[in-house]
N, CA and C atoms of all chains as a GROMACS GRO file, in nm:
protein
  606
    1UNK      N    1   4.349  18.947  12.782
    1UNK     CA    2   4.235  18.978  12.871
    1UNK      C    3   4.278  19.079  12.976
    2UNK      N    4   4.202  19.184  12.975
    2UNK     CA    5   4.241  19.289  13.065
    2UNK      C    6   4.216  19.266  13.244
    3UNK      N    7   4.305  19.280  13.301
    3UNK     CA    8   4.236  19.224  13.459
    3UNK      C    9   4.178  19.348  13.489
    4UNK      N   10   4.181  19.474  13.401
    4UNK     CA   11   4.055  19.546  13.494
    4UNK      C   12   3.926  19.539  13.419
    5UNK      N   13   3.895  19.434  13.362
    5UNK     CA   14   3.728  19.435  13.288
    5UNK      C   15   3.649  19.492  13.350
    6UNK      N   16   3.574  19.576  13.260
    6UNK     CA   17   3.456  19.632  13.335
    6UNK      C   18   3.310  19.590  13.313
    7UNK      N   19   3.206  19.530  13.351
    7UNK     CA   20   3.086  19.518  13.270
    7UNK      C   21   2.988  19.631  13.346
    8UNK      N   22   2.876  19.676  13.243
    8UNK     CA   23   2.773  19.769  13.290
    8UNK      C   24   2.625  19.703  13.252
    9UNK      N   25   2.577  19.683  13.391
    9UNK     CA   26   2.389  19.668  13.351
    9UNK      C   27   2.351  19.716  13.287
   10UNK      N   28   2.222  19.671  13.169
   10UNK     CA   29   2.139  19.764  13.125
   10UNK      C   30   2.052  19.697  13.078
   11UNK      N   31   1.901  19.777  13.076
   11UNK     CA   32   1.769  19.717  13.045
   11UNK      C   33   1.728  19.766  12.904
   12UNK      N   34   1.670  19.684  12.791
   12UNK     CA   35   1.612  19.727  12.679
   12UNK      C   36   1.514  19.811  12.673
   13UNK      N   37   1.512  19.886  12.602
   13UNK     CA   38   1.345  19.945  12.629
   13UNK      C   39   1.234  19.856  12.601
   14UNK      N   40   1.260  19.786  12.505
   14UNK     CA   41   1.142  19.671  12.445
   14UNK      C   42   1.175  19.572  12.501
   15UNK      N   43   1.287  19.479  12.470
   15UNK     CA   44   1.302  19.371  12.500
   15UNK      C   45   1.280  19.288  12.345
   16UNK      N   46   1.421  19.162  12.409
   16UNK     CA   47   1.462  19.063  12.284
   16UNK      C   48   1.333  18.988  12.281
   17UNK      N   49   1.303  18.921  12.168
   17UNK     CA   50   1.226  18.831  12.142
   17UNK      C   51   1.262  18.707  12.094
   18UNK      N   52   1.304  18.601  12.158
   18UNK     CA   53   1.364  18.456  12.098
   18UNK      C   54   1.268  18.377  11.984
   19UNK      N   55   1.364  18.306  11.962
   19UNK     CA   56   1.272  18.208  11.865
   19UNK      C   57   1.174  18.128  11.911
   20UNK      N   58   1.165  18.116  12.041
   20UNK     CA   59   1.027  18.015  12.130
   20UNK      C   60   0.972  18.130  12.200
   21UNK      N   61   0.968  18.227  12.160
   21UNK     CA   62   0.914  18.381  12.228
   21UNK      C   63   0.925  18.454  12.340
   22UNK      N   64   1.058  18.374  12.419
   22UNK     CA   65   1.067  18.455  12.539
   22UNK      C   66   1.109  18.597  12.531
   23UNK      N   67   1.103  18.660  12.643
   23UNK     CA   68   1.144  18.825  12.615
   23UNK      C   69   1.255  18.820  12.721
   24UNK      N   70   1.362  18.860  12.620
   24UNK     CA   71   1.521  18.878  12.678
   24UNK      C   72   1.521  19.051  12.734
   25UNK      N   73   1.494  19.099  12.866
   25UNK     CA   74   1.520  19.244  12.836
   25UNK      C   75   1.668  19.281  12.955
   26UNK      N   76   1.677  19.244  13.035
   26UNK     CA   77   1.836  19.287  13.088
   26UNK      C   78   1.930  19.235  13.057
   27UNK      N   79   2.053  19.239  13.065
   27UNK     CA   80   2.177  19.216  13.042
   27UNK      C   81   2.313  19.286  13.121
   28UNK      N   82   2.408  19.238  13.064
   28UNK     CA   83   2.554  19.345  13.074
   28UNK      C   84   2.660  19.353  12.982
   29UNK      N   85   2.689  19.427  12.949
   29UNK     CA   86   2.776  19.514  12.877
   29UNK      C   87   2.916  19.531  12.948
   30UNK      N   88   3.018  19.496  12.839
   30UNK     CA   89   3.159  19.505  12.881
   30UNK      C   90   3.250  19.594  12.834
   31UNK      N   91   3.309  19.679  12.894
   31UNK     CA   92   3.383  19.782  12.780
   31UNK      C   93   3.474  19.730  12.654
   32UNK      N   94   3.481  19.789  12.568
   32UNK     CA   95   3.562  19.799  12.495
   32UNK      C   96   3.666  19.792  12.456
   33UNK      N   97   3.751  19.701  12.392
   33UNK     CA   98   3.881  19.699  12.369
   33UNK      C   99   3.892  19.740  12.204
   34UNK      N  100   4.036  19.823  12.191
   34UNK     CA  101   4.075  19.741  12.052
   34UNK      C  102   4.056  19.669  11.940
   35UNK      N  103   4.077  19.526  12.033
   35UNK     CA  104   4.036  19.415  11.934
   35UNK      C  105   3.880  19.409  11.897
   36UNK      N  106   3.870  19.457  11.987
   36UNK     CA  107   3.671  19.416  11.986
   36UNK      C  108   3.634  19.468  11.836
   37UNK      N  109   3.727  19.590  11.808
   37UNK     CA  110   3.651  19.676  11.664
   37UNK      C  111   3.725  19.651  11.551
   38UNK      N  112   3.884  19.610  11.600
   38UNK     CA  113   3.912  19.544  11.478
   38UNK      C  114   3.935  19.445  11.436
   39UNK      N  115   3.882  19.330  11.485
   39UNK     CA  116   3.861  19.189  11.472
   39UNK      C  117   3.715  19.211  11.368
   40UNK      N  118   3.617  19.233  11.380
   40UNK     CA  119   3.524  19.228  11.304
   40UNK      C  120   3.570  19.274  11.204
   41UNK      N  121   3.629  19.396  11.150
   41UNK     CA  122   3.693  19.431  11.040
   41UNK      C  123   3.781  19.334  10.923
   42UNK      N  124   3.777  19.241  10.966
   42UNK     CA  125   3.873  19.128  10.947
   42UNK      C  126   3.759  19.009  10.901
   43UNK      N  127   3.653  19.015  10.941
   43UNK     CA  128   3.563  18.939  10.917
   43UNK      C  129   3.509  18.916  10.798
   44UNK      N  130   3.498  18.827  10.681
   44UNK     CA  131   3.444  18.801  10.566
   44UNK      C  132   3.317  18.845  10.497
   45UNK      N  133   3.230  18.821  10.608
   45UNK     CA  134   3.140  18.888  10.559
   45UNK      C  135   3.101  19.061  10.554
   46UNK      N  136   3.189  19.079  10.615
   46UNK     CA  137   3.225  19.210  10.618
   46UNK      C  138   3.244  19.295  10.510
   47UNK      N  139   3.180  19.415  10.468
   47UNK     CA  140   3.150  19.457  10.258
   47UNK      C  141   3.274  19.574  10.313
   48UNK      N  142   3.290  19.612  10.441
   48UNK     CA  143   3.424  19.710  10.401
   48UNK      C  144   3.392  19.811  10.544
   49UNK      N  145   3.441  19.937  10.573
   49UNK     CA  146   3.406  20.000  10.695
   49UNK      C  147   3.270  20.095  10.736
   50UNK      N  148   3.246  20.078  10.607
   50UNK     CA  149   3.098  20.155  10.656
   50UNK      C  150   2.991  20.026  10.622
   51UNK      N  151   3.012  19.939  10.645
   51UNK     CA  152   2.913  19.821  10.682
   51UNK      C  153   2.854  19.830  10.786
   52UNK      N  154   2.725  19.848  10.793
   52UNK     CA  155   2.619  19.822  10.921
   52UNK      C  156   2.668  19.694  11.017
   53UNK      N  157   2.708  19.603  10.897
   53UNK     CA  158   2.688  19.478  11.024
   53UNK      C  159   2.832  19.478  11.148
   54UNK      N  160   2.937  19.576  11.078
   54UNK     CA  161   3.038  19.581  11.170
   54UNK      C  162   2.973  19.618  11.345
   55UNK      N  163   2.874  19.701  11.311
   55UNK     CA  164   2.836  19.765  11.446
   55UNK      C  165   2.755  19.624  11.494
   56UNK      N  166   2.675  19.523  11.454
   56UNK     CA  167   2.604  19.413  11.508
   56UNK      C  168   2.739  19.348  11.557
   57UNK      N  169   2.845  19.340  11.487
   57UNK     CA  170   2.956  19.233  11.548
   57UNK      C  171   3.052  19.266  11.641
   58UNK      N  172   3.039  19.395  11.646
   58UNK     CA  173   3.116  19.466  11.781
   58UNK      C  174   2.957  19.452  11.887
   59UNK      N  175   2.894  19.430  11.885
   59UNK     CA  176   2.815  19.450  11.965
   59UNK      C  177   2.785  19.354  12.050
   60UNK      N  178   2.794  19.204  11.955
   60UNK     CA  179   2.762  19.074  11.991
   60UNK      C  180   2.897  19.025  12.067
   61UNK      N  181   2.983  19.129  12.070
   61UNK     CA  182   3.119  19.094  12.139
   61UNK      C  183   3.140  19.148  12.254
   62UNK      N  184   3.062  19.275  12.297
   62UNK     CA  185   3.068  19.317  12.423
   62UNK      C  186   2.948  19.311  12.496
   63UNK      N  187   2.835  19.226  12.434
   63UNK     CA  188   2.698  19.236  12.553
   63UNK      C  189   2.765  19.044  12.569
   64UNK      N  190   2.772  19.030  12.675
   64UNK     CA  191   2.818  18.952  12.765
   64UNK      C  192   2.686  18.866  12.814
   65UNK      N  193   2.593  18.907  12.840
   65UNK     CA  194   2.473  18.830  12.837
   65UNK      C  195   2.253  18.950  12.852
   66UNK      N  196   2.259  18.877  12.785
   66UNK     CA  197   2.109  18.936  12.734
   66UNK      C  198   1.991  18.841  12.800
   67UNK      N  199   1.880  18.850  12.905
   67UNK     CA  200   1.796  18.747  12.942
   67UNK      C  201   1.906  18.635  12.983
   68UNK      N  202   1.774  18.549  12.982
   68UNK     CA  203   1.807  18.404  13.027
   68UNK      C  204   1.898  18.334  12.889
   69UNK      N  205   1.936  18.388  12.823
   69UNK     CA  206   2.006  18.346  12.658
   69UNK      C  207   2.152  18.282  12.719
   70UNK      N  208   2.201  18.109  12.658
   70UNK     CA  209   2.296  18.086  12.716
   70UNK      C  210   2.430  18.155  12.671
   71UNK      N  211   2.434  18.179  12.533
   71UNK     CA  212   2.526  18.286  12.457
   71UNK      C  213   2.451  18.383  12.371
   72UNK      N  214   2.478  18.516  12.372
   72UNK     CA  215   2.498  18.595  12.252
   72UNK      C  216   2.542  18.596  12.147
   73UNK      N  217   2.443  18.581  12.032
   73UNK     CA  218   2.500  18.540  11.929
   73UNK      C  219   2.476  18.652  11.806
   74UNK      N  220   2.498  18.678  11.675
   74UNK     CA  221   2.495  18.798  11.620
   74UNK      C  222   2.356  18.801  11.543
   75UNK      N  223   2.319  18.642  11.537
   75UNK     CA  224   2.222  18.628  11.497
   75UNK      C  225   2.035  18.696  11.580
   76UNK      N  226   2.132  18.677  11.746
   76UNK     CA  227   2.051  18.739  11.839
   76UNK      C  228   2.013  18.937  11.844
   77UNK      N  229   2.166  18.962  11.825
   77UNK     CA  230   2.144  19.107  11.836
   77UNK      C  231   2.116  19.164  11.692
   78UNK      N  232   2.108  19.107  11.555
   78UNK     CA  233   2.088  19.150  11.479
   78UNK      C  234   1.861  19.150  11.467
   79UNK      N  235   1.833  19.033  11.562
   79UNK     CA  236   1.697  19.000  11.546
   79UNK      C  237   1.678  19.158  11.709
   80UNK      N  238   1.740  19.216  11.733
   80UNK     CA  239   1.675  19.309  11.800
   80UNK      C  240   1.573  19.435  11.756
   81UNK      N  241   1.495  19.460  11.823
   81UNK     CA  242   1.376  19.560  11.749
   81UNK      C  243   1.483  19.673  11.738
   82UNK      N  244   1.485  19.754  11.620
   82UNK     CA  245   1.532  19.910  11.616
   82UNK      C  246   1.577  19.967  11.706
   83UNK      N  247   1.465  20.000  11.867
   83UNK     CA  248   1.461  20.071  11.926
   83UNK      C  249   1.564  20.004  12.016
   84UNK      N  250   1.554  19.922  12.047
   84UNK     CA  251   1.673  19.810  12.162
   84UNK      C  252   1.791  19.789  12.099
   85UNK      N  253   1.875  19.821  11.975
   85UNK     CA  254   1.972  19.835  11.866
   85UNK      C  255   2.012  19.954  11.913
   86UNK      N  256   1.921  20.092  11.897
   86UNK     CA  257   2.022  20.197  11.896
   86UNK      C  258   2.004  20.239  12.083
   87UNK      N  259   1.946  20.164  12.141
   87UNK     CA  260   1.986  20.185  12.284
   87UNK      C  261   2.112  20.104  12.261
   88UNK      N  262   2.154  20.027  12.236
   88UNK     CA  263   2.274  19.925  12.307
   88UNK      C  264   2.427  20.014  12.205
   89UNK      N  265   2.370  20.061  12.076
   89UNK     CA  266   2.508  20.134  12.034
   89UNK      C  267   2.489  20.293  12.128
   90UNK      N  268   2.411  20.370  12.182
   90UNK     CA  269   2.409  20.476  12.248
   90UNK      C  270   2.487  20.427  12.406
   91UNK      N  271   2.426  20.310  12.444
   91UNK     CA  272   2.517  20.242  12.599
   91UNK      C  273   2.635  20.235  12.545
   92UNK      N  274   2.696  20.140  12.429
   92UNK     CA  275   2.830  20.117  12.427
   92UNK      C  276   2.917  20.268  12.345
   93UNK      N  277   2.828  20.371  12.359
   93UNK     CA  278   2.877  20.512  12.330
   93UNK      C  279   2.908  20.589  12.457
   94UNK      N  280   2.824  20.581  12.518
   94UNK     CA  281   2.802  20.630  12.676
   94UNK      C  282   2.963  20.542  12.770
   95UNK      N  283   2.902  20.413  12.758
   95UNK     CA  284   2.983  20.323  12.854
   95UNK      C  285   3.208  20.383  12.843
   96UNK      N  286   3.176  20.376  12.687
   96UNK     CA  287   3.313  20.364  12.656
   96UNK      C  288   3.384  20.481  12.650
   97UNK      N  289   3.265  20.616  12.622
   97UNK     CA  290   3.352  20.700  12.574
   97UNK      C  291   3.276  20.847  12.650
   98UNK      N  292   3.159  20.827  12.726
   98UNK     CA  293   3.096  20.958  12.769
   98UNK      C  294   3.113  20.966  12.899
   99UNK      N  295   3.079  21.046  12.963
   99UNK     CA  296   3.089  21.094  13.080
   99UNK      C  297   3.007  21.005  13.153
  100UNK      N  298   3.001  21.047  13.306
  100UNK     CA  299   2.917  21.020  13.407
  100UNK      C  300   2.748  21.066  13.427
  101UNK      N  301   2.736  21.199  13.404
  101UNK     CA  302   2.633  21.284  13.353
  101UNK      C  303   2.560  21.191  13.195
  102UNK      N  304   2.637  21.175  13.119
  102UNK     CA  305   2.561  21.110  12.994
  102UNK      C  306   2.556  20.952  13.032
  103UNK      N  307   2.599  20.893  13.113
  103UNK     CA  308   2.560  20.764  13.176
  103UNK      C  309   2.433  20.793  13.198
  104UNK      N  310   2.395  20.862  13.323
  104UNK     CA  311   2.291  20.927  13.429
  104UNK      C  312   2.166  20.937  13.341
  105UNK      N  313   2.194  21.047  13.199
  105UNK     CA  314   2.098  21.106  13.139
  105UNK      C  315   2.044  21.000  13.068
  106UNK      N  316   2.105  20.832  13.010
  106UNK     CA  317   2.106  20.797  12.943
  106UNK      C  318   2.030  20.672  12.998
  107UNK      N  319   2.064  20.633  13.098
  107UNK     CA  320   1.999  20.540  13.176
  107UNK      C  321   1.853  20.636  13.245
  108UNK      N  322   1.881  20.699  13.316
  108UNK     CA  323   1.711  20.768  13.355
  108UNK      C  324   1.622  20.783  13.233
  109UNK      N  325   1.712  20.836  13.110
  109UNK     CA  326   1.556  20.868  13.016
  109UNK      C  327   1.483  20.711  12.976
  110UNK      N  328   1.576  20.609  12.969
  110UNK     CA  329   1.528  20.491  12.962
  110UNK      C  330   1.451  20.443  13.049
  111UNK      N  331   1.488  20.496  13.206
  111UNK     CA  332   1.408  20.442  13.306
  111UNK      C  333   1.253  20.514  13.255
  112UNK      N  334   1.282  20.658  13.265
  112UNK     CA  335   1.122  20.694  13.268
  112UNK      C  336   1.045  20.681  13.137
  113UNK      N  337   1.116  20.609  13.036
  113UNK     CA  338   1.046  20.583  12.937
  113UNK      C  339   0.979  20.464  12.937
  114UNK      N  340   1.010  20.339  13.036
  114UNK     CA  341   0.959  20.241  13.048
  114UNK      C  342   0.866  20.217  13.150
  115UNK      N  343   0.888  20.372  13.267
  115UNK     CA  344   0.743  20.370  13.361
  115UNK      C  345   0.621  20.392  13.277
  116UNK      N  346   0.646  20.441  13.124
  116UNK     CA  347   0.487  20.519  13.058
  116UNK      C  348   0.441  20.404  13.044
  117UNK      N  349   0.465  20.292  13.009
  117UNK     CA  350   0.418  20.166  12.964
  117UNK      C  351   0.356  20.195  12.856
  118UNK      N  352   0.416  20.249  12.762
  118UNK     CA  353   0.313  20.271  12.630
  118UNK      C  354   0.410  20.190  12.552
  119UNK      N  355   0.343  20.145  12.422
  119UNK     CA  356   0.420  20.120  12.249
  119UNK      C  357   0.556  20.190  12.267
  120UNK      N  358   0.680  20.143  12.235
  120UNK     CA  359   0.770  20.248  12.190
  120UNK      C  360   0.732  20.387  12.064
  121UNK      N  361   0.681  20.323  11.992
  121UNK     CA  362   0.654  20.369  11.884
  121UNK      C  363   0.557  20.515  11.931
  122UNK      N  364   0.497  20.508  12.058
  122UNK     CA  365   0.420  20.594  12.124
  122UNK      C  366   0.484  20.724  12.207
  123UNK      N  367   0.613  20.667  12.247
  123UNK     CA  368   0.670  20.725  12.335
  123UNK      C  369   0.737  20.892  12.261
  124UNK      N  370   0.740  21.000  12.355
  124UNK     CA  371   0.749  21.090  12.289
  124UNK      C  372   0.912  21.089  12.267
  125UNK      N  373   0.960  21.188  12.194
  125UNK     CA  374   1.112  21.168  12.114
  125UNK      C  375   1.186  21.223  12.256
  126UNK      N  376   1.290  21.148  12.309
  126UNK     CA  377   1.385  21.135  12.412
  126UNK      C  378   1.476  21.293  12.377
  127UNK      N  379   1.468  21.295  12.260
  127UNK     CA  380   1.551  21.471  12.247
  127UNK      C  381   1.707  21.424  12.172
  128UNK      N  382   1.818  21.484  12.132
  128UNK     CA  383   1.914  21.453  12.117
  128UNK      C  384   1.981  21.358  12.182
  129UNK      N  385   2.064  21.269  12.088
  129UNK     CA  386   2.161  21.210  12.176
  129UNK      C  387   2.285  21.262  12.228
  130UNK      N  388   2.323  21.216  12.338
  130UNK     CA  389   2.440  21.295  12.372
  130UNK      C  390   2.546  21.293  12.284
  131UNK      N  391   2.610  21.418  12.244
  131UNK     CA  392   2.763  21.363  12.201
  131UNK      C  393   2.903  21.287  12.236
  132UNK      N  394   2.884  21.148  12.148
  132UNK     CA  395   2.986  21.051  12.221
  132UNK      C  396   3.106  21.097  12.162
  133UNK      N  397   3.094  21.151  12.095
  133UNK     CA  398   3.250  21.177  11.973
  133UNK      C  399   3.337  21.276  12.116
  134UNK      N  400   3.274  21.351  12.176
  134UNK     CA  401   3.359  21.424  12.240
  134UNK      C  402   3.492  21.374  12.300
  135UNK      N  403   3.460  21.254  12.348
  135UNK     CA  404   3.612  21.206  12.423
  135UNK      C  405   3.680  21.153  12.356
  136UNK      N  406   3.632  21.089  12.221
  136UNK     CA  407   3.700  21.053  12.179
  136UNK      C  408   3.860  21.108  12.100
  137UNK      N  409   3.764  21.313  12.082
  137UNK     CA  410   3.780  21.364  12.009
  137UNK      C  411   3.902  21.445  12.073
  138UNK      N  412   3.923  21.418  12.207
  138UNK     CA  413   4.005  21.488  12.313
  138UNK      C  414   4.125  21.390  12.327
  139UNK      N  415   4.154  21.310  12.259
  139UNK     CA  416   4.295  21.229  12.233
  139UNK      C  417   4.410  21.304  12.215
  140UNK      N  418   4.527  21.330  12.270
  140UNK     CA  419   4.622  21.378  12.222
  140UNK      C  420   4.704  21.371  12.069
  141UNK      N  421   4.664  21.455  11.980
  141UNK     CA  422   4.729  21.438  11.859
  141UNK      C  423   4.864  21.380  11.866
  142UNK      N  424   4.921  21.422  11.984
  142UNK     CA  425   5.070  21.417  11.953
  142UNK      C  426   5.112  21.287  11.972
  143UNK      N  427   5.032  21.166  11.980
  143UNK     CA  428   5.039  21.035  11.992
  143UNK      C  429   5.102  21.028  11.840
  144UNK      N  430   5.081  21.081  11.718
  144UNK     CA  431   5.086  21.079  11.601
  144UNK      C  432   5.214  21.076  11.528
  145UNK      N  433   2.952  20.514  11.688
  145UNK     CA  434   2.962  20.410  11.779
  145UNK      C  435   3.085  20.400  11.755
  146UNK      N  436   3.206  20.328  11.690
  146UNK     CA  437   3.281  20.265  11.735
  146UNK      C  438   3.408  20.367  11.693
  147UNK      N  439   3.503  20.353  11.758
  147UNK     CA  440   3.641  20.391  11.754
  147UNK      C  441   3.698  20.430  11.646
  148UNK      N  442   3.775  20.575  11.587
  148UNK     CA  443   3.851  20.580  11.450
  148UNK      C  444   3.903  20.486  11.456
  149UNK      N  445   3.917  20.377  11.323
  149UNK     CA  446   3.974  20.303  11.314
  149UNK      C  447   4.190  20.313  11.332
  150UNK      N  448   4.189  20.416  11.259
  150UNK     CA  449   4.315  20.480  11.223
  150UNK      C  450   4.378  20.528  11.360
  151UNK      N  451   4.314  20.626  11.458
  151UNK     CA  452   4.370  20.658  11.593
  151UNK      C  453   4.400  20.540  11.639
  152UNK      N  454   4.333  20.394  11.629
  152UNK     CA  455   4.302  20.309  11.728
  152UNK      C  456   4.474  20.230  11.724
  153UNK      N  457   4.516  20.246  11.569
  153UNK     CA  458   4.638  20.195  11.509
  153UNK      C  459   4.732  20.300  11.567
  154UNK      N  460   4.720  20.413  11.568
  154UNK     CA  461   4.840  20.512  11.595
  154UNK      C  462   4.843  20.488  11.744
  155UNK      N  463   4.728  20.460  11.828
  155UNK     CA  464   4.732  20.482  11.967
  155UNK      C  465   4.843  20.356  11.979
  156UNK      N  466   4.793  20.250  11.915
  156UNK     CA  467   4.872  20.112  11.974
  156UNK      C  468   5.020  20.120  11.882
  157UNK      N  469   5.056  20.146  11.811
  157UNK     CA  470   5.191  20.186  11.755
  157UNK      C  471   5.302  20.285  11.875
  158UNK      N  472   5.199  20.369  11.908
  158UNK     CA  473   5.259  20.517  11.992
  158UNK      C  474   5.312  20.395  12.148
  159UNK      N  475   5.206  20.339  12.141
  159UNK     CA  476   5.245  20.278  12.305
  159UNK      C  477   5.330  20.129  12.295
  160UNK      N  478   5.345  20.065  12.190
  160UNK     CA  479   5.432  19.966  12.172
  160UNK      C  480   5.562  20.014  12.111
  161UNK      N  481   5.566  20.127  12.049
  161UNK     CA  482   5.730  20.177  12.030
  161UNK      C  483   5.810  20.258  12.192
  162UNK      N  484   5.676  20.298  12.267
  162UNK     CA  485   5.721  20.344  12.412
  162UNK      C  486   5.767  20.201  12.510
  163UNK      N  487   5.674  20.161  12.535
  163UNK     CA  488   5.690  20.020  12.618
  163UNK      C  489   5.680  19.902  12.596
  164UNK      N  490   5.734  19.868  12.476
  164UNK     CA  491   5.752  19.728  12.408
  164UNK      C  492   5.639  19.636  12.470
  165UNK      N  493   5.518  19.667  12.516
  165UNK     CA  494   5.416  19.573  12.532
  165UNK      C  495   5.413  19.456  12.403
  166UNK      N  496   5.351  19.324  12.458
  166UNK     CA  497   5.296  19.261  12.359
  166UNK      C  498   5.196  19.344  12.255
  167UNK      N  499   5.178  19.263  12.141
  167UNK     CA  500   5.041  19.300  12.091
  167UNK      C  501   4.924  19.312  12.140
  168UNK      N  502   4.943  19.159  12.233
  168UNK     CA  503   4.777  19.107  12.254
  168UNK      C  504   4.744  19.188  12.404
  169UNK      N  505   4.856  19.269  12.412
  169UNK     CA  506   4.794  19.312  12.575
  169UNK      C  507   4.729  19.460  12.541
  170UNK      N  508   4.857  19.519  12.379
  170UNK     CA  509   4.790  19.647  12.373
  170UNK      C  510   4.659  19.654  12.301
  171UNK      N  511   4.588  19.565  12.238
  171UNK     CA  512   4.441  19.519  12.198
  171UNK      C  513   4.362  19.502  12.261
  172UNK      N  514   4.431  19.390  12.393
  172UNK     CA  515   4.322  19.389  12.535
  172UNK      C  516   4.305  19.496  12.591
  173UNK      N  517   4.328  19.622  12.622
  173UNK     CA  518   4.295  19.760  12.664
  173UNK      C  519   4.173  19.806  12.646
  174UNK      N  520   4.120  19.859  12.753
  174UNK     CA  521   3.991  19.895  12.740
  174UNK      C  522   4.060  20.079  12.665
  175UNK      N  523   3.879  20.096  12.613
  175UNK     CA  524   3.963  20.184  12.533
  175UNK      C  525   4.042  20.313  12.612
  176UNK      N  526   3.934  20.336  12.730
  176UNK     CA  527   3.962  20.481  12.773
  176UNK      C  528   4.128  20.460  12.870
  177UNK      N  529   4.137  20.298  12.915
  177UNK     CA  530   4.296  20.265  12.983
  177UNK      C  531   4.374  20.317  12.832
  178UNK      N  532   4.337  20.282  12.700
  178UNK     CA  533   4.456  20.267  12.645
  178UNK      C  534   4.485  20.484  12.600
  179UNK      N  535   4.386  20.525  12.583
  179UNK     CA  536   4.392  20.660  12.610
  179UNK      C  537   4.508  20.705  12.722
  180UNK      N  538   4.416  20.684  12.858
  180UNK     CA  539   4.483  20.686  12.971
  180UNK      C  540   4.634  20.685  12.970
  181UNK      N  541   4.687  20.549  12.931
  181UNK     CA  542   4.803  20.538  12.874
  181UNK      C  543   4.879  20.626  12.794
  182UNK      N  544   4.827  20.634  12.646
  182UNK     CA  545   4.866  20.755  12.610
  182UNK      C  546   4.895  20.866  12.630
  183UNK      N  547   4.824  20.942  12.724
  183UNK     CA  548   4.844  21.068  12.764
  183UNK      C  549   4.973  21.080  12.875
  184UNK      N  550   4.960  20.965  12.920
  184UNK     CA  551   5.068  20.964  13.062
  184UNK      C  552   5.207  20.914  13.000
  185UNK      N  553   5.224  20.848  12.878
  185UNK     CA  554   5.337  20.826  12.800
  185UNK      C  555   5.371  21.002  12.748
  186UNK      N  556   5.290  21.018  12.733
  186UNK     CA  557   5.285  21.190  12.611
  186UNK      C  558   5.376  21.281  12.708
  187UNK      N  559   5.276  21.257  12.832
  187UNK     CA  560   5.326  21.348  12.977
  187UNK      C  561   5.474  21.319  13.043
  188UNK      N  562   5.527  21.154  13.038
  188UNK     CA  563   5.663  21.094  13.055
  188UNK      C  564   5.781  21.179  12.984
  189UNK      N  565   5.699  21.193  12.821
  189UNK     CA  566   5.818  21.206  12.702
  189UNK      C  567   5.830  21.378  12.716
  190UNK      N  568   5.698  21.438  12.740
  190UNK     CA  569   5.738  21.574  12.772
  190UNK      C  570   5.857  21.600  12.852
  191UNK      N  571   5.830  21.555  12.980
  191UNK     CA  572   5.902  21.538  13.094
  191UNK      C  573   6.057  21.556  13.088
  192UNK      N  574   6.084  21.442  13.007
  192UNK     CA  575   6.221  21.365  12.955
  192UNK      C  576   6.283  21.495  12.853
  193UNK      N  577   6.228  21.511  12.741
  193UNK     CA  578   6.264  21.618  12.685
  193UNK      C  579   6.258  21.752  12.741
  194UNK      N  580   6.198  21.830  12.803
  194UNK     CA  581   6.226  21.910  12.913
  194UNK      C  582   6.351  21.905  12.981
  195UNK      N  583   6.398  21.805  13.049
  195UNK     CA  584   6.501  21.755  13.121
  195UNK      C  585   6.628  21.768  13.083
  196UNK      N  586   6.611  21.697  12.894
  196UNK     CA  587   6.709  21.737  12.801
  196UNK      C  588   6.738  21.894  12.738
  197UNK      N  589   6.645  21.972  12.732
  197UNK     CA  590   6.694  22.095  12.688
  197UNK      C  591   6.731  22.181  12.840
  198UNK      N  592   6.690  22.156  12.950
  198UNK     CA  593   6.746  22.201  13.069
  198UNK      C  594   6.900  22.201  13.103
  199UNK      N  595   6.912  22.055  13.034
  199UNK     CA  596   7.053  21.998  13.046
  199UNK      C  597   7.132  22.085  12.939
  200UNK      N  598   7.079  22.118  12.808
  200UNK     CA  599   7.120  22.187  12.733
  200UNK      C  600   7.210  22.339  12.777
  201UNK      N  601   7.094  22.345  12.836
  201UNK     CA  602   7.133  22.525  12.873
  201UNK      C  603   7.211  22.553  12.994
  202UNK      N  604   7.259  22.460  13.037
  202UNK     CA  605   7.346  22.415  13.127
  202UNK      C  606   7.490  22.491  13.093
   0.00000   0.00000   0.00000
């Protein structure tokens, strides 16, 4: 356990829907370790590395809490609408690996997408996502 | 979304043959500390070797 953990707020655009119908929409988010991505890899049900569900099980490992929900479970973030899915892999893209500016851009377009109060499905297209690969991509080879 | 798998192995290899960390501490690393790390090991070993061919030309 790292003593500098970090967790980051963040609001769904839609919001979770439980099995007795409450709507789960804030939470927090914890950065990233290591293990976080290759522990699921390791996981059985797991068909190999380009498995979708790897990204649900890294996911259910760093949102730390969602609503009033007493744990996060994979069963929870896999029942998320589309649109609240690829917000939370764009946050844990942002959180872990983008800048300050793509924090900013990433959290405001969410904010003013949830003043329209319309359907998601209504809302006009947010534009590109930022590129997360960049930092990643700025690693020193010579680690190698 | 998530991390080359393969860097993620070289990063933690590169920093446990430098500073004999445990395993479980170089896993617990957030990712951009264990980066962090890296680069400032990279920047150490420059350093060191520098030092040595200085000594060389001695």
């Amino acid at each position: 356990m790292s003593s500098l953990r970090t967790s980051y707020e963040f609001t769904l655009p839609r919001g979770y829907v439980d099995g007795q119908g409450r709507l789960h929409k804030t939470g927090t988010m914890r950065l990233a370790t290591a293990r976080d991505e290759l522990e699921p890899l390791r996981d059985p049900t797991v068909q190999g590395p380009d498995d979708p569900r790897l990204t649900i099980l890294v996911l259910t490992r760093v949102v730390e809490a969602l609503g009033s929900l007493d744990l996060v479970t994979s069963y929870d973030i896999e029942g998320l609408f589309a649109v609240d899915l690829a917000f939370l892999q764009d946050f844990y893209g942002v959180i872990n690996f983008g800048s300050q500016e793509e924090y900013d851009a990433l959290v405001n377009a969410q904010a003013s997408s949830a003043l329209l109060g319309t359907e998601p499905t209504q809302q006009p297209d947010p534009g590109p996502r930022p590129n997360l690969r960049r930092a990643v991509e700025e690693i020193p080879r010579k680690a190698q | 979304m998530r991390y080359p798998t393969e860097a993620l192995w070289q990063e933690i290899a590169f920093l446990a043959y430098h500073l004999h960390w445990r395993m479980d501490e170089l896993l617990d690393l957030e990712h951009m500390d264990r980066v962090r790390m890296v680069r400032a090991v990279v920047s150490l070993n420059d350093r060191a070797w520098q030092a040595v061919r200085e000594y060389g030309q001695q």
